[in-house]
C-alpha positions as CSV (number, residue, x, y, z in Angstrom):
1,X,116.1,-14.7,-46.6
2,X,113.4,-15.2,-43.7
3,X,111.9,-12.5,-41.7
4,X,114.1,-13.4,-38.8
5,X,117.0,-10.8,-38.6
6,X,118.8,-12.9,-35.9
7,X,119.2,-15.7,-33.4
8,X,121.2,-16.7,-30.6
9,X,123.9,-19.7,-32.2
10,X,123.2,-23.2,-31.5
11,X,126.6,-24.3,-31.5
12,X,128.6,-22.1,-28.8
13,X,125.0,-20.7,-27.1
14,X,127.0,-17.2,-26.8
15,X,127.1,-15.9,-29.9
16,X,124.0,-14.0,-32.7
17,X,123.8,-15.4,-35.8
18,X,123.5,-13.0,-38.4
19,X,122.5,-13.0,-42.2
20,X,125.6,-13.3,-44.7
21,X,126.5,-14.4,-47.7
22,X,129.2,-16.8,-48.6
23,X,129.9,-19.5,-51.6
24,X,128.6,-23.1,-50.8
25,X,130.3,-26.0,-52.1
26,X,129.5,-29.2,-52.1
27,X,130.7,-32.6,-54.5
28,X,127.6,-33.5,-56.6
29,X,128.7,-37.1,-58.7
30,X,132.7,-36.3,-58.0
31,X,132.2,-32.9,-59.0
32,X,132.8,-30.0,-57.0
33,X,129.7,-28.0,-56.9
34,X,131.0,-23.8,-55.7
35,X,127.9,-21.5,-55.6
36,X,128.5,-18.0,-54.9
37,X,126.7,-15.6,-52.5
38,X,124.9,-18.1,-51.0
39,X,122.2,-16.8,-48.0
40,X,124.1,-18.1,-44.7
41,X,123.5,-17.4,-40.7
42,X,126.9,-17.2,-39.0
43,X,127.7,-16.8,-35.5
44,X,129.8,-13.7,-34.7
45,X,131.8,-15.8,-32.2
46,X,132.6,-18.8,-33.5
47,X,131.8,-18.5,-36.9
48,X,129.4,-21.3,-37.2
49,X,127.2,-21.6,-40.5
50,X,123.7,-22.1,-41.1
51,X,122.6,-22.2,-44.8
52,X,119.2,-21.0,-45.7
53,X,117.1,-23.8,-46.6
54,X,115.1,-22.3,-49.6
55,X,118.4,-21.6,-51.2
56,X,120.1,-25.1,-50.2
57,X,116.7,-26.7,-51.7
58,X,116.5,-24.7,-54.7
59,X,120.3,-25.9,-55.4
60,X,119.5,-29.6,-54.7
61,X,116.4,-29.6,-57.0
62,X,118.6,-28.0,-59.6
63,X,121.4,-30.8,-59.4
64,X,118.7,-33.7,-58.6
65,X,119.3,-34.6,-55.0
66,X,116.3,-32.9,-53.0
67,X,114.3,-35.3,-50.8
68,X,110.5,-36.0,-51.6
69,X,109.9,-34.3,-47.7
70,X,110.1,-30.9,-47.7
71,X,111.9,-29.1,-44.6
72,X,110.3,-27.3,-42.1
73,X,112.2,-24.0,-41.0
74,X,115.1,-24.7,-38.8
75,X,114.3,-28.3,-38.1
76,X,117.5,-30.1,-39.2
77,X,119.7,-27.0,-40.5
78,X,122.7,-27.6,-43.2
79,X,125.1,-26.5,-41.7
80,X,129.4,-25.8,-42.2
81,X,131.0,-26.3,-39.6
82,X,134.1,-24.0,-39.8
83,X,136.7,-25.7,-37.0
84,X,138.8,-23.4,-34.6
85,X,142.4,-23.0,-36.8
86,X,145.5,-23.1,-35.9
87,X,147.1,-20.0,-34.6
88,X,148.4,-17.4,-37.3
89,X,151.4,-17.3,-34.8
90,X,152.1,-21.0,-35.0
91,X,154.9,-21.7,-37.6
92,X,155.5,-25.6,-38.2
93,X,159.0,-26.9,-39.3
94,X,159.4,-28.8,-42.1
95,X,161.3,-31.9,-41.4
């Protein structure tokens, strides 16, 4: 992890993003690709994810896809996106 401890998110502008762990997948050549306990920044308000880009390279040098430019910090972040679901309270009928 970087020395930063936390940032303010760049997807709802209200929230901190914190250090976390969480598994990263990904399909590599039809394959599902899970890595566990992978370094991740998420927002404590709307959950957004920022993966750690020494640990997203280090993964894409390992299955062959890294680009021959390396990243500076931060500059275009991989990021999840985890979208808003739907209420636990909302029950569907099937038809």
């Amino acid at each position: 992890m970087s020395d930063i401890t936390e940032f303010s998110c760049p997807n709802c502008q209200i929230g901190i993003c914190q250090s976390k762990k969480t598994t990263y997948l990904t399909i590599y050549d039809g394959m599902l690709v899970s890595v566990p306990n992978t370094p991740v920044w998420q927002c404590d308000i709307c959950q957004y994810q920022e993966f750690e880009h020494q640990a997203i390279n280090r993964l894409e040098t390992l299955l062959g896809l890294q680009d021959s430019v390396p990243e500076s910090p931060r500059s275009t972040p991989k990021i999840a996106s985890i979208e808003p679901s739907e209420s636990a309270t909302v029950r569907r009928i099937k038809p």
